[in-house]
C-alpha positions as CSV (number, residue, x, y, z in Angstrom):
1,X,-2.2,1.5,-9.3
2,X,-4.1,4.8,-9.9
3,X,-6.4,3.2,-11.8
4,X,-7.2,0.7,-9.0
5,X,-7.2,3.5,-6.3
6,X,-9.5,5.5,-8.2
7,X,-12.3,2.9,-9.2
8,X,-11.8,1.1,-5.5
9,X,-12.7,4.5,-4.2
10,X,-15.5,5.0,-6.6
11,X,-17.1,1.0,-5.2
12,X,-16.8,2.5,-1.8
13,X,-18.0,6.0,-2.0
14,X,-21.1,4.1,-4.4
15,X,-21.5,1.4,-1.8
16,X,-21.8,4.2,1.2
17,X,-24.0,5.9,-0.5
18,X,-26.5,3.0,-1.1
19,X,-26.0,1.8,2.4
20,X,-27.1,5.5,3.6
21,X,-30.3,5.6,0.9
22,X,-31.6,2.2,2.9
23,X,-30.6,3.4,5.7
24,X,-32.5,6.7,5.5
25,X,-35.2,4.7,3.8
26,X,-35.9,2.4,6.4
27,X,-34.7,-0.8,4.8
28,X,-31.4,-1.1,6.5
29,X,-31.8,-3.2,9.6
30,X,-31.7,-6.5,11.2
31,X,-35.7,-6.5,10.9
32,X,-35.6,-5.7,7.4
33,X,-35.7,-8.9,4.8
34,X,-36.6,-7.3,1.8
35,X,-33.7,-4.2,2.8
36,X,-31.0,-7.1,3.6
37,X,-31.6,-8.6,-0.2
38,X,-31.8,-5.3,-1.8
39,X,-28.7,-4.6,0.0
40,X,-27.0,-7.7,-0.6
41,X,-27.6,-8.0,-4.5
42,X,-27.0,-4.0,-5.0
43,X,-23.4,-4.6,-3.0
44,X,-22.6,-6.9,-5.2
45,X,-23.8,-5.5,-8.7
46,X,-21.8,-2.2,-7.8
47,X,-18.6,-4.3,-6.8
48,X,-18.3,-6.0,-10.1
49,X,-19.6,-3.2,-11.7
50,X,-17.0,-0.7,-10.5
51,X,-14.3,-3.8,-11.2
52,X,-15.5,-4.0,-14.6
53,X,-15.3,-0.6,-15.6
54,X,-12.1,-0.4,-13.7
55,X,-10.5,-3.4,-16.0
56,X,-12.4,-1.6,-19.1
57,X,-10.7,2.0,-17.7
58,X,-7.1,0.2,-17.7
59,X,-7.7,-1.8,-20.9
60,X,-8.0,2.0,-22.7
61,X,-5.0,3.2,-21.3
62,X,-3.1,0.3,-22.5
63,X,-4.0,1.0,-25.9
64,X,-6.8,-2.0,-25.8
65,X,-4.5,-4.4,-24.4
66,X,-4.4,-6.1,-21.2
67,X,-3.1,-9.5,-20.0
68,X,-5.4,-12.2,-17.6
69,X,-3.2,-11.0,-15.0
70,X,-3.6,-7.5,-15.5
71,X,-7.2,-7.7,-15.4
72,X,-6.9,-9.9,-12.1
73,X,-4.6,-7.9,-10.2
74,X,-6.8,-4.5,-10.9
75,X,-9.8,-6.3,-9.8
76,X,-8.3,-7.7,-6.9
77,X,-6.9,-4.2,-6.1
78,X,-10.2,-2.6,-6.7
79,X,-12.0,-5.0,-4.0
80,X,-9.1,-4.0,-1.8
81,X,-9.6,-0.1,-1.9
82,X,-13.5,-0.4,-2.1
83,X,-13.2,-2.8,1.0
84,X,-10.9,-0.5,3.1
85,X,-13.5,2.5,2.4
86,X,-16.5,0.5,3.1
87,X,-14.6,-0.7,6.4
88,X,-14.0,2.3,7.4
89,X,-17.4,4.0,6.8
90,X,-19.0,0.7,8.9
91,X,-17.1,1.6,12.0
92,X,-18.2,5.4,11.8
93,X,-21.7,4.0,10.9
94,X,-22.1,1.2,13.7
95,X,-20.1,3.8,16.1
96,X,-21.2,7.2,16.0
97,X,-24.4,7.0,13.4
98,X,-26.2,4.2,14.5
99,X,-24.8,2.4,17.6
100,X,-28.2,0.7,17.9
101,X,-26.8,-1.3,15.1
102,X,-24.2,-3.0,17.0
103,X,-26.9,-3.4,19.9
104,X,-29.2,-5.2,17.6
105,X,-26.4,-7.6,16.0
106,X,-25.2,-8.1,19.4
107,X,-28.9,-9.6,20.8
108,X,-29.4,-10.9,17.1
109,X,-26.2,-13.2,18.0
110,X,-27.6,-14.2,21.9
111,X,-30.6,-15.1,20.6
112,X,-29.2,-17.2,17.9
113,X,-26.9,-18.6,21.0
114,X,-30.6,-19.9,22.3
115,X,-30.7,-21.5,25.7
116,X,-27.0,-20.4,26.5
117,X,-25.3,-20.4,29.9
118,X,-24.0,-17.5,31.3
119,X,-20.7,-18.4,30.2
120,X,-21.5,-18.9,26.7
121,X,-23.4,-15.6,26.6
122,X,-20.1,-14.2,27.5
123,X,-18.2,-15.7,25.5
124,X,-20.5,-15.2,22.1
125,X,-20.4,-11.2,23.9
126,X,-16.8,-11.5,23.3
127,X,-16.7,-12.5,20.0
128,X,-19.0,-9.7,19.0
129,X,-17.0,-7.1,20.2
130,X,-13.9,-8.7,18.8
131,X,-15.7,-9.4,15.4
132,X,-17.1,-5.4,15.6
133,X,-13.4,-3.6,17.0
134,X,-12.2,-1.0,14.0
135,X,-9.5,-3.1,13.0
136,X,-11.3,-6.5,12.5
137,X,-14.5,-4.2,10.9
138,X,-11.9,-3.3,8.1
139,X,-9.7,-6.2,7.4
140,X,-13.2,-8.6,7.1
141,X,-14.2,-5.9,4.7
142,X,-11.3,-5.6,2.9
143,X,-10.8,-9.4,2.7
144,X,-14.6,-9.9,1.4
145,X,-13.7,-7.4,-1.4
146,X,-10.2,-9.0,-2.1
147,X,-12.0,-12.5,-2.5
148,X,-15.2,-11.2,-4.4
149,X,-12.1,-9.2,-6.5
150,X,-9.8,-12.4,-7.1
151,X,-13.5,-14.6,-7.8
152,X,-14.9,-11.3,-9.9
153,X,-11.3,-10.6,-11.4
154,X,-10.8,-14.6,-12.7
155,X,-13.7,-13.9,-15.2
156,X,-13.5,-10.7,-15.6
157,X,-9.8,-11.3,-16.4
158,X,-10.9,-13.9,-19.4
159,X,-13.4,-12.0,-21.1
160,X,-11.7,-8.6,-21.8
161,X,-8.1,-9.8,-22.3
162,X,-6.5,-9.1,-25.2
163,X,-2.8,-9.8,-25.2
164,X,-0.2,-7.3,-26.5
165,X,1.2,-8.6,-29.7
166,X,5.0,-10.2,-29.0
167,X,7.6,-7.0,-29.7
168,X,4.7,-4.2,-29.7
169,X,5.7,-1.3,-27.4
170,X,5.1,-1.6,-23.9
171,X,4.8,2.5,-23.3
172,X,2.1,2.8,-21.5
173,X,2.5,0.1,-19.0
């Protein structure tokens, strides 16, 4: 579990960080195309990154052994600590640093709604704020990482296991 905790907090910490370097840099916004697909590919190449040297970091402390179960469950667990951190940090963000944020994926969503009626505007309104309250910001987080971790974690899993022989110590698990 400390292993998970410690690379989960490393993906978040990593994926703050990038998210404040576009940010700063201009490329973070609903405006920005080229920003949204560095950001997307970069998210994901430090998730699986950080779960990969994660499985790797728990795989050495098991004497080079680890199951397909082993390697899933620390993945999934990785997703799920990196997911609560980057949760967190996108309240803060969208709440205190940049509330424009939440102003510009709120009229991003009405004008998807097009030629709405009052009522619909409403409603679409209400799921925004709903879909953007602290608590649903880091559960959808947390349960993007969990998938991407259980997805991630399947191959990740396959490739580096390496079973402990039948009757070898089980020490250091």
């Amino acid at each position: 579990m400390n292993n998970a905790i410690k690379w989960g907090a490393i993906m978040g910490v990593a994926l703050i960080v990038m998210n404040l370097i576009l940010y700063v840099a201009g490329l973070a916004g609903p405006g920005s195309t080229a920003g949204a697909i560095i950001a997307f590919i970069l998210n994901y190449v430090i998730s699986i990154g950080a779960m990969v040297m994660g499985v790797k970091a728990f795989k050495s402390a098991n004497d080079g052994y680890l199951s397909f179960g082993q390697g899933l469950g620390q993945s999934v667990l990785i997703g799920l600590v990196g997911g609560l951190i980057s949760g967190i940090y996108a309240y803060i963000f969208m709440t205190y640093i940049d509330p424009s944020a939440m102003d510009a994926l709120r009229e991003g969503a009405m004008a998807g709604a097009g030629d709405a009626s009052e009522d619909q505007e409403a409603l679409v309104d209400t799921i925004i704020k709903i879909l953007t309250s602290p608590v649903t910001l880091i559960l959808l987080y947390s349960f993007m990482k969990v998938c991407l971790g259980l997805i991630a974690g399947l191959a990740i899993g396959a490739i580096m296991k390496n079973e402990r022989p039948y009757g070898a110590s089980n020490e250091t698990l």
